[in-house]
C-alpha positions as CSV (number, residue, x, y, z in Angstrom):
1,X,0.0,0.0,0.0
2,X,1.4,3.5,-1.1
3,X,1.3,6.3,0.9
4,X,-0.1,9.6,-0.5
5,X,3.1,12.6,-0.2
6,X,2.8,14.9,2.0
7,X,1.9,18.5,0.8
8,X,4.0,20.5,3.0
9,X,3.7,23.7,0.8
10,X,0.5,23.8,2.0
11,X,1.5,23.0,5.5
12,X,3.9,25.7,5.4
13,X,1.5,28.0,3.4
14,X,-1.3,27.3,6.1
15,X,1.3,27.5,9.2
16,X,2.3,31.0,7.8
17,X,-1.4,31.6,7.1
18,X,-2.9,31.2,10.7
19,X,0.2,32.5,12.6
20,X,-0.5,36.3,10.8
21,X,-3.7,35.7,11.1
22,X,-4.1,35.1,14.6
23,X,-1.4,37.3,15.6
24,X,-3.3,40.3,13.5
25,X,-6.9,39.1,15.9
26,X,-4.2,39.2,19.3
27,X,-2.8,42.9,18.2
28,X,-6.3,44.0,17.4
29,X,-8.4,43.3,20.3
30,X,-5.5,44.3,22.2
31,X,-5.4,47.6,20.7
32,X,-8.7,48.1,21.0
33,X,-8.9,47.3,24.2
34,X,-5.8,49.6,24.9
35,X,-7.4,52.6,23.2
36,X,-11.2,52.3,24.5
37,X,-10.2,51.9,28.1
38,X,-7.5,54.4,29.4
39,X,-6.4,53.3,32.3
40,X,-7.1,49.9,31.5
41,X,-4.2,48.3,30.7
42,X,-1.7,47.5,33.3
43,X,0.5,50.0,33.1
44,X,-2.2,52.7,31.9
45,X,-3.4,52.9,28.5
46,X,-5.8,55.1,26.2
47,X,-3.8,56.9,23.5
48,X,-1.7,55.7,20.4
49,X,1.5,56.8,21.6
50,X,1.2,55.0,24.9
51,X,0.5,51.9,23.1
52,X,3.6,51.9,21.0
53,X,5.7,51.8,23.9
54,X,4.2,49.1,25.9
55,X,7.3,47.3,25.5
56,X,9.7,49.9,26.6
57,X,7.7,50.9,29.7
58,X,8.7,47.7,31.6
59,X,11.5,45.0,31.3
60,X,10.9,42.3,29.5
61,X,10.9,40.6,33.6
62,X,8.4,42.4,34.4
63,X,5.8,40.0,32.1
64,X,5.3,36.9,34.5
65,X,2.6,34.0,34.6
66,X,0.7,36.0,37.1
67,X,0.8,39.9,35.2
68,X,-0.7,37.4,32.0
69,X,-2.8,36.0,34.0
70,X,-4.0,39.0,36.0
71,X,-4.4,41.3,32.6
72,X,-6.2,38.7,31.3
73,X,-8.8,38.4,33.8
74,X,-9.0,42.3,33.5
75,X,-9.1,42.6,30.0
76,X,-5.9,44.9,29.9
77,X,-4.8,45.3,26.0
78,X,-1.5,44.8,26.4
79,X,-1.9,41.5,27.5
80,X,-2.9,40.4,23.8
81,X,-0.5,43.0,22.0
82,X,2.7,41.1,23.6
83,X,1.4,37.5,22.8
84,X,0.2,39.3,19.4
85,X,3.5,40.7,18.6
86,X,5.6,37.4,19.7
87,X,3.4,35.2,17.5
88,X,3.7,37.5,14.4
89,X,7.8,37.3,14.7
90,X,7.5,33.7,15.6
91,X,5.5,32.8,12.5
92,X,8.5,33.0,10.1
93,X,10.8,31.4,12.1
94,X,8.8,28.6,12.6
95,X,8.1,28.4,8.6
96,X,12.1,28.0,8.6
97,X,12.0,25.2,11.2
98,X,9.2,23.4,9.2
99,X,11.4,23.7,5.9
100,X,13.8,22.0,7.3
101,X,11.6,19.1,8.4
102,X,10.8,19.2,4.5
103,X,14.0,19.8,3.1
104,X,15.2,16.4,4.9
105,X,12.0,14.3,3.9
106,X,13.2,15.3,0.4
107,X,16.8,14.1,1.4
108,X,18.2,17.4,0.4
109,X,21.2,17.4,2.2
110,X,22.2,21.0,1.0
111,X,19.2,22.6,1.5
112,X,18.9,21.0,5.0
113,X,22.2,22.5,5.7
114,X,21.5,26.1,4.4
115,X,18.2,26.1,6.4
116,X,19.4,24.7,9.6
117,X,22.4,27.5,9.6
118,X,19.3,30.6,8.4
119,X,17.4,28.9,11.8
120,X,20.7,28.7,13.6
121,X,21.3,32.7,12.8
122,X,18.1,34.0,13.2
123,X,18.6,31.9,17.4
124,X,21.1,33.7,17.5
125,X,19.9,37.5,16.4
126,X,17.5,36.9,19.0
127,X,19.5,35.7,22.2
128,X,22.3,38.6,21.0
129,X,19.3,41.1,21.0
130,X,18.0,40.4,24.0
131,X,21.7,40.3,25.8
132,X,21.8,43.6,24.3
């Protein structure tokens, strides 16, 4: 018995699909949230300029398991911007890690190579950004 291929251009397709797509629903509500109640995010809220700096208001240490948790129970925008934000720069990094899962099924040796070292740099952009 043969087993069909696997399409994973449509994975991948789909994977980048729902991750933007999802992330834009996050960064919405969260902004609306942020705009239509001031004072309702954690850390204040209720004007455009605020809400572009909800990252540089805190350290990153400052977002624990209990400030999600918390915001969430409150509705506070910012606690659906962050996630939002996080899974739109996730999205292509995972499409990388999945290409490699396809470049190997393939037995592309070169291609798994080239991929794995793109994955490997862009690890690395982000642990040297954050150190920074």
């Amino acid at each position: 018995m043969k087993r069909e291929p696997i399409d994973l251009e449509k994975i991948i397709s789909g994977e980048l699909r729902w991750g933007v797509a999802l992330s834009l629903i996050l960064l919405g509500v969260g902004s609306a949230l942020f705009l239509l109640h001031p004072g309702g995010a954690s850390r204040g809220g209720g004007s455009v300029c605020d809400l572009s700096q909800v990252l540089q208001r805190c350290p990153m240490d400052h977002y624990t398991w209990s400030w999600f948790a918390n915001g969430l129970a409150q509705w506070h925008g910012d606690v659906f911007v962050i996630p939002g934000l996080a899974l739109l720069i996730a999205t292509p990094v995972l499409r990388v890690a999945v290409s490699i899962f396809a470049f190997a099924l393939e037995k592309d040796r070169i291609y798994v190579g080239i991929t794995t070292l793109v994955l490997a740099l862009l690890i690395l952009s982000f642990l040297l950004g954050k150190a920074a």
